[in-house]
N, C-alpha and C positions, 0 to 999 in steps of 0.2 A: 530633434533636428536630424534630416536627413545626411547623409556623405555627402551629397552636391549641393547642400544648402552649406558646409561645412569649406570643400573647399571654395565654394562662391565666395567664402566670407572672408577665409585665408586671403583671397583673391584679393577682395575689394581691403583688408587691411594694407595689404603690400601697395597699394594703387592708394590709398590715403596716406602712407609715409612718404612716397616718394615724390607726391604731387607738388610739393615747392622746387623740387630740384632740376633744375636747369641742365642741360648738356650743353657744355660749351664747342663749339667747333673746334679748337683743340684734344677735346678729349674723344669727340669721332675721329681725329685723323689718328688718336694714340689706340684705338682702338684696329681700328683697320690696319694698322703698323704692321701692332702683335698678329691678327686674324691671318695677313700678307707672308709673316715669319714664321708661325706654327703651320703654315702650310707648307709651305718650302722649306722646312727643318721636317716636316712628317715624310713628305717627297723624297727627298733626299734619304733619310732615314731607310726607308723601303725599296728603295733604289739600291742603297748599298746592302741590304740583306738580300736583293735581286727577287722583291717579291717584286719591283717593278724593270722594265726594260727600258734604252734609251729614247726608242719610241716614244712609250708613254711620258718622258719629261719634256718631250718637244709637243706632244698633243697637251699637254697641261700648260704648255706657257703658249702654245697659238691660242689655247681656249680662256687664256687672264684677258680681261679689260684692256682695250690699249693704255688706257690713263696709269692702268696698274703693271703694266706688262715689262719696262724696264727694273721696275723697282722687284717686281718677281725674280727676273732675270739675274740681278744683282744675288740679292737673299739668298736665292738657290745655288749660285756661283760658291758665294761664300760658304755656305754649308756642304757642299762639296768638298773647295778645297780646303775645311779644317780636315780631311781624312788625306790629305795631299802631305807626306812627309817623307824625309831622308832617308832610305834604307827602308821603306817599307813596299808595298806591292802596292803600287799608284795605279794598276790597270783600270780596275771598275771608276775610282772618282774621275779618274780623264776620261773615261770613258761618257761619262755623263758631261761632264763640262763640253767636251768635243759635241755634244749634242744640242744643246742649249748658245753653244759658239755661236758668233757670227762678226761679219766685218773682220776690224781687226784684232776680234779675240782668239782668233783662231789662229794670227801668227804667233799672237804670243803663247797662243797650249805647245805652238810647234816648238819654239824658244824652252817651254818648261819642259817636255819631253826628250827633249836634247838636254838638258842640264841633267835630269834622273838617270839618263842613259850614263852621263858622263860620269855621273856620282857613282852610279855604281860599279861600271870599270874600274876605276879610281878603287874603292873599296876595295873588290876584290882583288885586285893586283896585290892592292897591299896586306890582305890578308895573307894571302899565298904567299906572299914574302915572308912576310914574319911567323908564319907558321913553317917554311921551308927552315927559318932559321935557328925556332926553336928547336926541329925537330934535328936538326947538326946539333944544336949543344947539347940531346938528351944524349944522341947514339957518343958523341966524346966523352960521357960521363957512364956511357956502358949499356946503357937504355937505347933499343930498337926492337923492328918490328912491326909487320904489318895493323897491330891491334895500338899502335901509340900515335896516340893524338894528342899534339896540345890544346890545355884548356885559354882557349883565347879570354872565356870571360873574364882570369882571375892573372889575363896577364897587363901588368904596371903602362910597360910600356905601348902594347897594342890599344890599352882604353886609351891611353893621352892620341896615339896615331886616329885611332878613328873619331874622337872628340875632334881633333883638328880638322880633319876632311868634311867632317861635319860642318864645323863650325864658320870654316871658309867660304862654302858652297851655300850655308843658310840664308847669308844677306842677298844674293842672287837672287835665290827662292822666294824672299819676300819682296824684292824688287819688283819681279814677273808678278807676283802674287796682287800689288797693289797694280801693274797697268792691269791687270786683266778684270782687275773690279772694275775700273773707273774707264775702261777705254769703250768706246760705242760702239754698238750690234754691227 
């Protein structure tokens, strides 16, 4: 037996197993779901390691089906903003959402870029504060000096302040977070 009589035969085994099996048109639409989602999680993915540019997420979603092209929009939104968080560097995923934007998701990115803005002032105020404040109890206790920092991570009361600020400001975040899924191009 030849290799090509070999896998001809692999061939035709796998085409005699599966010849009873029906596809049901639910399980094309569950497949094209996933195919819709590993695209727009691989996009995005590459997007934020900046092997792609915002360009290219707007040339990928004018280039989807229009039948498929909200549902893209959607997907790719979402996998964005999971990199969209409190206290981290939001530029690159806004940056892509702002791309892909349209109608009125684009007042709410404004809405959520104003909220980050805010967050962060907030934070750092408050850091500065309570670092201003630590840094009176160490020299009262005889400790100073250009080389003396407090260690915020290990202090009690700064994780409860910035858990709070957090915490306050998060249900906002996911407020925006859901119109800007479900609001139209």
């Amino acid at each position: 037996m030849s290799g090509e009589e070999k896998i001809k035969s692999a061939v035709e085994l796998a085409l005699e197993k599966t010849a009873g099996m029906k596809v049901t048109p639910e399980d094309v639409a569950a497949f094209q779901d996933k195919k819709l989602r590993d695209r727009a999680r691989g996009l995005a993915a590459k997007f934020m390691d900046g092997q792609k540019r915002s360009s290219d997420l707007e040339k990928e979603l004018s280039q989807t089906d229009r039948e498929e092209r909200e549902q893209f929009r959607a997907t790719l939104s979402e996998e964005l903003f999971s990199f969209v968080q409190l206290g981290a560097d939001c530029a690159r995923p806004l940056e892509g959402l702002e791309a892909i934007a349209g109608g009125e998701r684009k007042a709410h990115l404004k809405k959520l870029e104003a909220l980050i803005e805010t967050y962060q002032a907030e934070y750092s105020k408050a850091e500065e504060k309570r670092t201003s404040n630590l840094l009176d109890s160490l020299k009262k206790g005889g400790i100073s000096g250009s080389a003396v920092l407090p260690n915020l991570r290990d202090d009690e009361e700064w994780l409860k302040t910035s858990e709070n600020l957090r915490s306050t400001r998060e249900p906002e975040l996911n407020e925006l977070r859901a119109l800007l899924l479900k609001s139209s191009p």
